[in-house]
The first five atom37 places (N, CA, C, CB, O) and aatype in JSON, in Angstrom:
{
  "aatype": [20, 20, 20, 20, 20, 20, 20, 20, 20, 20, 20, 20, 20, 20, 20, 20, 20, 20, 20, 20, 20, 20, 20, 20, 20, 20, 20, 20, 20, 20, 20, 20, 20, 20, 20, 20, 20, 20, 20, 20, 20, 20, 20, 20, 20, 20, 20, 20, 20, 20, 20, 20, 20, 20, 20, 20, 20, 20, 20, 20, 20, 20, 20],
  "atom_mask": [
    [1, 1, 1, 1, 1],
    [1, 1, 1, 1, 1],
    [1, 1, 1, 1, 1],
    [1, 1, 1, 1, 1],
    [1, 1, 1, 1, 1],
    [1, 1, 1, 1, 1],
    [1, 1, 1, 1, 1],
    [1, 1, 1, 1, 1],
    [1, 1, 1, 1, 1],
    [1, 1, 1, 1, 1],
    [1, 1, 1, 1, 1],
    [1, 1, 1, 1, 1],
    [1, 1, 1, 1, 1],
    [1, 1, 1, 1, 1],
    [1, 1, 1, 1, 1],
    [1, 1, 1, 1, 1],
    [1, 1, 1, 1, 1],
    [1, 1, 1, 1, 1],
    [1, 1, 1, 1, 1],
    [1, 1, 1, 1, 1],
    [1, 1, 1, 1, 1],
    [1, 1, 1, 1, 1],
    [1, 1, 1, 1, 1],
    [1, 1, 1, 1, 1],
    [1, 1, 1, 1, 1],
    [1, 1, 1, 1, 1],
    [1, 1, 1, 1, 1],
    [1, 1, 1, 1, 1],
    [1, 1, 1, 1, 1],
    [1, 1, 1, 1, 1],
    [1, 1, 1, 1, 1],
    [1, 1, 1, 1, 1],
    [1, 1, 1, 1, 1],
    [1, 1, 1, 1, 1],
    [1, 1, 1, 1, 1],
    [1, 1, 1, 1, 1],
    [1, 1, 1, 1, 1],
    [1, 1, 1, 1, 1],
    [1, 1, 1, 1, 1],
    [1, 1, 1, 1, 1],
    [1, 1, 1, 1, 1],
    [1, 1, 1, 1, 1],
    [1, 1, 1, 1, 1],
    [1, 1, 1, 1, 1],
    [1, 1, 1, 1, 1],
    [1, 1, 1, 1, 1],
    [1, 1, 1, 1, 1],
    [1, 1, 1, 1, 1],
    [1, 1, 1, 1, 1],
    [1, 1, 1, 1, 1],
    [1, 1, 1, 1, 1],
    [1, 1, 1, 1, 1],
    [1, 1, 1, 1, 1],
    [1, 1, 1, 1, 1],
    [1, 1, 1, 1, 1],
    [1, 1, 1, 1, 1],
    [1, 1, 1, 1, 1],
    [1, 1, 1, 1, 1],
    [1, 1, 1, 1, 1],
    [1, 1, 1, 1, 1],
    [1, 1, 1, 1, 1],
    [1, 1, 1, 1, 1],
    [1, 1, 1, 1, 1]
  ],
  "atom_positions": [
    [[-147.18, -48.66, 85.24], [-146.56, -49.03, 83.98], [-145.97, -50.43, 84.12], [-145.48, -48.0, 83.57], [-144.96, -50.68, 84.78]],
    [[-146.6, -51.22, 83.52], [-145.39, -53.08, 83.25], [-144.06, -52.43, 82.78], [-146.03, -54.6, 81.44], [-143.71, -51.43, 82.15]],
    [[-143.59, -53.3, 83.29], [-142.28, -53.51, 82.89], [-141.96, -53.54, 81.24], [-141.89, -54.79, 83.54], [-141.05, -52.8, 80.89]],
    [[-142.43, -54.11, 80.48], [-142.67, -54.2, 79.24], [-142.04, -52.88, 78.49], [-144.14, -54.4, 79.1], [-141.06, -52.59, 77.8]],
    [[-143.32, -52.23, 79.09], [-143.74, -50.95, 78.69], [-142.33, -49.81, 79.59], [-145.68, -50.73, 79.29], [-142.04, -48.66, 79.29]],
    [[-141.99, -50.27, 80.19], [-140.9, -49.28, 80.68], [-139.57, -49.88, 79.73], [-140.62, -49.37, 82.64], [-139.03, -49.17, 78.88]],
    [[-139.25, -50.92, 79.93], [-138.44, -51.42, 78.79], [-138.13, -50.56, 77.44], [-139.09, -52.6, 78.38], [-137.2, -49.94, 76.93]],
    [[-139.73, -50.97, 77.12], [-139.55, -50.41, 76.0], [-139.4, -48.67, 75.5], [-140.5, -50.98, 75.5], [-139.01, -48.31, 74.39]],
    [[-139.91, -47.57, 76.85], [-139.36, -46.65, 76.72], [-138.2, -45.94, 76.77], [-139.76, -46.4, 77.01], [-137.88, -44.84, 76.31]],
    [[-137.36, -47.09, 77.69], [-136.11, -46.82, 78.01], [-135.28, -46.89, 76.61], [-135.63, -47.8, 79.14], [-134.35, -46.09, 76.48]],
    [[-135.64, -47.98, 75.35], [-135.16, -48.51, 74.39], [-135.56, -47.12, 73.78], [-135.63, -49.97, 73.92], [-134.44, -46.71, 73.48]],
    [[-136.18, -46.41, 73.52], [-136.47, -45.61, 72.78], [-136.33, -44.56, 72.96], [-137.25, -45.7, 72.5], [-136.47, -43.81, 71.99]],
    [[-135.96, -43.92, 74.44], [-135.23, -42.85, 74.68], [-133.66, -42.94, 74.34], [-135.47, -42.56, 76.01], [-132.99, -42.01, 73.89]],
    [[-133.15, -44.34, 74.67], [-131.34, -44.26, 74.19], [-131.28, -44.37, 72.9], [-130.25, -45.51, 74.72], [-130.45, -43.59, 72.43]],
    [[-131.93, -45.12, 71.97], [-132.21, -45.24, 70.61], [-132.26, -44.05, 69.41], [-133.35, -45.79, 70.68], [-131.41, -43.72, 68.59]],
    [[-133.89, -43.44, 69.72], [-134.79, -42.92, 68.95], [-134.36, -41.18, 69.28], [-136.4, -43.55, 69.38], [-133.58, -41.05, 70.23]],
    [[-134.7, -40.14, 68.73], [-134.95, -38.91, 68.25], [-136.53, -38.69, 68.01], [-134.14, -38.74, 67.01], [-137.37, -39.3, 67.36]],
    [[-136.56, -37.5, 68.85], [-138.03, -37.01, 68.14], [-137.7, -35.57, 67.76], [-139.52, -37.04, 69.26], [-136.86, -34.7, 67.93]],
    [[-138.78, -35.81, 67.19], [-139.4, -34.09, 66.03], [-140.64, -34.02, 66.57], [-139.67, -34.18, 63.86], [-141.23, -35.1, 66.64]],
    [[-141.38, -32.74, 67.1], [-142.36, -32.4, 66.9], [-142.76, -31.81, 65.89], [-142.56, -32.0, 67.6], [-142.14, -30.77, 65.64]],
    [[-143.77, -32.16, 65.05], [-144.07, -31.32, 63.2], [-145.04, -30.23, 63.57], [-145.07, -32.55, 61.66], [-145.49, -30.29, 64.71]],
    [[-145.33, -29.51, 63.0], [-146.38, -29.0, 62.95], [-146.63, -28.46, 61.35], [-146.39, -28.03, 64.04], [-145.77, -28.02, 60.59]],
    [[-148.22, -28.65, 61.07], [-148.6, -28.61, 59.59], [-149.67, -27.43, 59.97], [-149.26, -30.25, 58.78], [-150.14, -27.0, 61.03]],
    [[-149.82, -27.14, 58.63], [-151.21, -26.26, 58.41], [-152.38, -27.1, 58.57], [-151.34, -25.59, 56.9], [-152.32, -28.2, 58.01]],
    [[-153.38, -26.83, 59.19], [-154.91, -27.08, 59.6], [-155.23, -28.05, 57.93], [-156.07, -25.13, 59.91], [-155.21, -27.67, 56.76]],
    [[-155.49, -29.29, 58.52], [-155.89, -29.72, 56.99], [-155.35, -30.78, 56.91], [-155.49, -28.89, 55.79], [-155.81, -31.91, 57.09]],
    [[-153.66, -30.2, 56.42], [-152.67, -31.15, 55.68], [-151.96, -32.58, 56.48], [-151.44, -30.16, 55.24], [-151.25, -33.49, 56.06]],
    [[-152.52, -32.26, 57.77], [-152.19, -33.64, 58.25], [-152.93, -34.66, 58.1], [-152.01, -33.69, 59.4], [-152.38, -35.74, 58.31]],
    [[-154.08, -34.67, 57.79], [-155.11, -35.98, 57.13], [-154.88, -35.9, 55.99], [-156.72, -36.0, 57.25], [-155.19, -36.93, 55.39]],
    [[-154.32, -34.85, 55.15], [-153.49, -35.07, 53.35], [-152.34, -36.21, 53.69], [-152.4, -33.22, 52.55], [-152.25, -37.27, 53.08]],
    [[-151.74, -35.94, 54.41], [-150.61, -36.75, 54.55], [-150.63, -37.91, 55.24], [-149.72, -36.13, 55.05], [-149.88, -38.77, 54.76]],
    [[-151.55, -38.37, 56.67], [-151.87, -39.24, 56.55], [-152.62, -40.45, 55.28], [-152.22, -38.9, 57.32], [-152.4, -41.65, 55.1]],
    [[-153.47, -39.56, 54.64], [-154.13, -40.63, 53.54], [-153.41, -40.73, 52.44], [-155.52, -40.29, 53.01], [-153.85, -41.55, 51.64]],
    [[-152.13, -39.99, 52.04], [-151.27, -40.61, 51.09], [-150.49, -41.3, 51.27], [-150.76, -40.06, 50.52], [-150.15, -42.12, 50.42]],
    [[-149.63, -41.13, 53.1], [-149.07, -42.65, 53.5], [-149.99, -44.12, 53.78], [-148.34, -42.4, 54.88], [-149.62, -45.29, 53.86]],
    [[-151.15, -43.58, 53.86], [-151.96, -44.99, 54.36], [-152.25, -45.53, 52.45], [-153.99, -44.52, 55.67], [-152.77, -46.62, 52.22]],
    [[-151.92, -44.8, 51.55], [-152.72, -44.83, 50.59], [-150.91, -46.05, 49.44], [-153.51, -42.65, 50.06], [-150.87, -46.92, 48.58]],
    [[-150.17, -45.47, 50.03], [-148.7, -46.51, 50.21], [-148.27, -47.78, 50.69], [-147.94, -46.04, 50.89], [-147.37, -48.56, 50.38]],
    [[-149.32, -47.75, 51.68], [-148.96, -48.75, 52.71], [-147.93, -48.81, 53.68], [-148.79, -49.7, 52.19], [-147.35, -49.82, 54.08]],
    [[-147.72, -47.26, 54.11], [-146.9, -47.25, 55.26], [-147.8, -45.86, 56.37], [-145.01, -46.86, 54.64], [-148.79, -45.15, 56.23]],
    [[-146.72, -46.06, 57.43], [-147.06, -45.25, 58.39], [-147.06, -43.93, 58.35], [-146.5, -45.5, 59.22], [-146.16, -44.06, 57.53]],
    [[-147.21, -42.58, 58.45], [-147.16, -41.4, 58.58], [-146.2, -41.54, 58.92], [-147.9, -40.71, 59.13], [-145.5, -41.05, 58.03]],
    [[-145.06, -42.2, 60.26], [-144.0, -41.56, 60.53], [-143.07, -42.53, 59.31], [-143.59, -41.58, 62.28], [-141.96, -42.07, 59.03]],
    [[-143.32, -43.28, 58.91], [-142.45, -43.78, 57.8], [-142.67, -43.15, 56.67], [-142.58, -45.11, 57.52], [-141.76, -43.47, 55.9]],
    [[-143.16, -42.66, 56.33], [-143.52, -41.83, 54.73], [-143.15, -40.52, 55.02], [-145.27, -41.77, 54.12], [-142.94, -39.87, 53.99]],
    [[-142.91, -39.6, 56.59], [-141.97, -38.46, 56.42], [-140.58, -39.02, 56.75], [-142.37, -37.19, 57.38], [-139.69, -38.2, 56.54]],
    [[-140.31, -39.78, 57.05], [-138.97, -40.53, 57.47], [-138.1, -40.74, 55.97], [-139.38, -42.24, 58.31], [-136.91, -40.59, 55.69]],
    [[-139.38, -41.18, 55.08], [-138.76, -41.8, 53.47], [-138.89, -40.24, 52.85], [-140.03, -43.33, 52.38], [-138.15, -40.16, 51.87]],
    [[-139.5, -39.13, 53.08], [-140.09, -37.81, 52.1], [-138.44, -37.47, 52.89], [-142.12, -36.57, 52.52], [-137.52, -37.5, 52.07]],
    [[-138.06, -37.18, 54.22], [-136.55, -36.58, 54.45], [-135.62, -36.95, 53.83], [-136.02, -36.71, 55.57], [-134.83, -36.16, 53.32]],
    [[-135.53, -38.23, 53.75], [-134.19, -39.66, 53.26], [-133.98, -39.25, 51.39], [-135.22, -42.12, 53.5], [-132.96, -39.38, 50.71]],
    [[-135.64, -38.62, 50.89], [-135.71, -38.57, 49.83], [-134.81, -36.99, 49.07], [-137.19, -38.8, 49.73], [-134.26, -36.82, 47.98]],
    [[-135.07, -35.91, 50.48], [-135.01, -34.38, 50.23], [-133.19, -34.55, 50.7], [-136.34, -33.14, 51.47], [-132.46, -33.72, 50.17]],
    [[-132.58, -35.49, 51.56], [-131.61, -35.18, 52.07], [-130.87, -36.38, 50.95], [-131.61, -35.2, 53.78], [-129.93, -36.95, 51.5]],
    [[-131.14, -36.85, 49.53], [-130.34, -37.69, 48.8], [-130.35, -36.32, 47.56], [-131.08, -39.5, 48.43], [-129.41, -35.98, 46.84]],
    [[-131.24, -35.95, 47.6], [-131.76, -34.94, 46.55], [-130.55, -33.89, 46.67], [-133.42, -34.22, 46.91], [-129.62, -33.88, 45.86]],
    [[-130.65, -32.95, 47.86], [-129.62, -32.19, 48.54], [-128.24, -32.39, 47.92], [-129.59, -32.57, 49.99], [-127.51, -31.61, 47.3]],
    [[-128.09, -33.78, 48.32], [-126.85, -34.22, 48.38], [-125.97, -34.53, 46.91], [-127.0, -35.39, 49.21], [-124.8, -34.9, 46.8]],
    [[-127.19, -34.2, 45.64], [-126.64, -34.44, 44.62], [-126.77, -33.31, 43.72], [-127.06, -35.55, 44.18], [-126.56, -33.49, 42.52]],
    [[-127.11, -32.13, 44.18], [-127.31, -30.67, 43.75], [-127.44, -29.59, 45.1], [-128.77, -30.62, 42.78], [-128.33, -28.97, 45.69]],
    [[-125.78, -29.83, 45.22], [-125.41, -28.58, 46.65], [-125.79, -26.9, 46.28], [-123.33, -28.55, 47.03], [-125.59, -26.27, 45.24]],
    [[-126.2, -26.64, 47.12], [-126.55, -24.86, 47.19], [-125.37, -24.19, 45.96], [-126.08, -24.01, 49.26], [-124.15, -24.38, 45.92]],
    [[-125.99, -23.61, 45.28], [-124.96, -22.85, 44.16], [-123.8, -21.38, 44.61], [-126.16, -22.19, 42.93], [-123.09, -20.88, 43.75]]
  ]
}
């Protein structure tokens, strides 16, 4: 591994969070081709679909 490349994992382990997703057989090339179809990334278009469900949430709390 370069250095680079260790750098940059180190940056992204103190940084970053992961999710592993898992979808139904299918819907992950649905969702890829409607973020590519945006002009963003798969992980940016569920990043913006959360940001979107957790503003939503936040303005009609559980009854």
């Amino acid at each position: 591994m370069t250095e680079r490349s260790r750098q940059k994992n180190q940056w992204i382990s103190e940084n970053l969070d992961r999710i592993n997703l898992t979808v139904v057989k299918g819907k992950k090339e649905l969702i890829r081709a409607h973020a590519e179809g945006r002009g963003e990334s798969v992980n940016a278009f569920i990043n913006r679909a959360i940001e979107s469900a957790l503003e939503q949430d936040r303005q009609t709390p559980n009854a």
